[in-house]
C-alpha positions in Angstrom: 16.9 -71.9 10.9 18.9 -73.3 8.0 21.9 -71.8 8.3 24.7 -73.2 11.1 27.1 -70.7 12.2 30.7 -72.4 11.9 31.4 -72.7 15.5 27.9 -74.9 16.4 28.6 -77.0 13.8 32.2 -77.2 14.8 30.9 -78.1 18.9 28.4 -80.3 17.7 31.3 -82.1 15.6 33.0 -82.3 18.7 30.2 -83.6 21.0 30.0 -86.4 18.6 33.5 -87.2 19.1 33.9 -86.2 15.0 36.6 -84.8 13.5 36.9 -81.1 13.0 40.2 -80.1 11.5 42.4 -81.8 9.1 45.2 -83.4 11.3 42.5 -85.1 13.1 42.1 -87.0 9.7 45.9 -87.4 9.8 46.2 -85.3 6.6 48.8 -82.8 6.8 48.5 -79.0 6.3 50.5 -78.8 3.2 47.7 -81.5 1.8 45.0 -79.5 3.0 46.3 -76.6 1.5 47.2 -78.0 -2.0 43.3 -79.6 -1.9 41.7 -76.0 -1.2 43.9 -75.2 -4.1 43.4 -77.6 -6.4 40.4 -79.2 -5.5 38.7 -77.5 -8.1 40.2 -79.5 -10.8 39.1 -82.8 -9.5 35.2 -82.0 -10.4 33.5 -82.1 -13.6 31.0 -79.8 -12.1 30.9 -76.4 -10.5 31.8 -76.2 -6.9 32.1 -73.2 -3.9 35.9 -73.7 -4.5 35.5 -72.6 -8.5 33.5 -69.5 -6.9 36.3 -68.7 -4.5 38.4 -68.5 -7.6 36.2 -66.5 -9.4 35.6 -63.7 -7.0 39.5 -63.7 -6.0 39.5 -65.4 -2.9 41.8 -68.7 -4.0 44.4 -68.6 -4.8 45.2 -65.1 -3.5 43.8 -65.7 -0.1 44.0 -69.1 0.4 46.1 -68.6 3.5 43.6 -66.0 5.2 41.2 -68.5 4.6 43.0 -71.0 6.3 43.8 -68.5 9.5 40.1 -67.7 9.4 38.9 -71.6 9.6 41.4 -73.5 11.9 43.8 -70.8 13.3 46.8 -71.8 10.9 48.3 -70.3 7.3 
């Protein structure tokens, strides 16, 4: 199977003693949230955030996506 659902990878993160959310980086939600935002801008080349702005999801949703990952908006 190719495809990990989100919370295997997210247990296998943490068996590994990895990181899995952004404060465990020490990078603060309101970072976080500006990089899902403007991430995009950063890359010459097209990435899955430029698709989430093309299909609506950023910016308009950008806090459901954040609820939906890690619990927080």
């Amino acid at each position: 199977e190719r495809w990990v659902p989100p919370e295997a990878l997210k247990e296998d993160l943490r068996e590994a003693g990895a990181p899995t959310r952004p404060e465990e980086l020490g990078v603060p939600w309101n970072v976080f949230r500006e990089a899902l935002l403007y991430g995009r801008e950063i890359r010459g080349r097209w990435t899955v955030l430029d698709t989430a702005y093309l299909v609506g999801i950023l910016p308009n949703r950008a806090e459901e996506a954040l609820e939906r990952a890690f619990g927080v908006g």
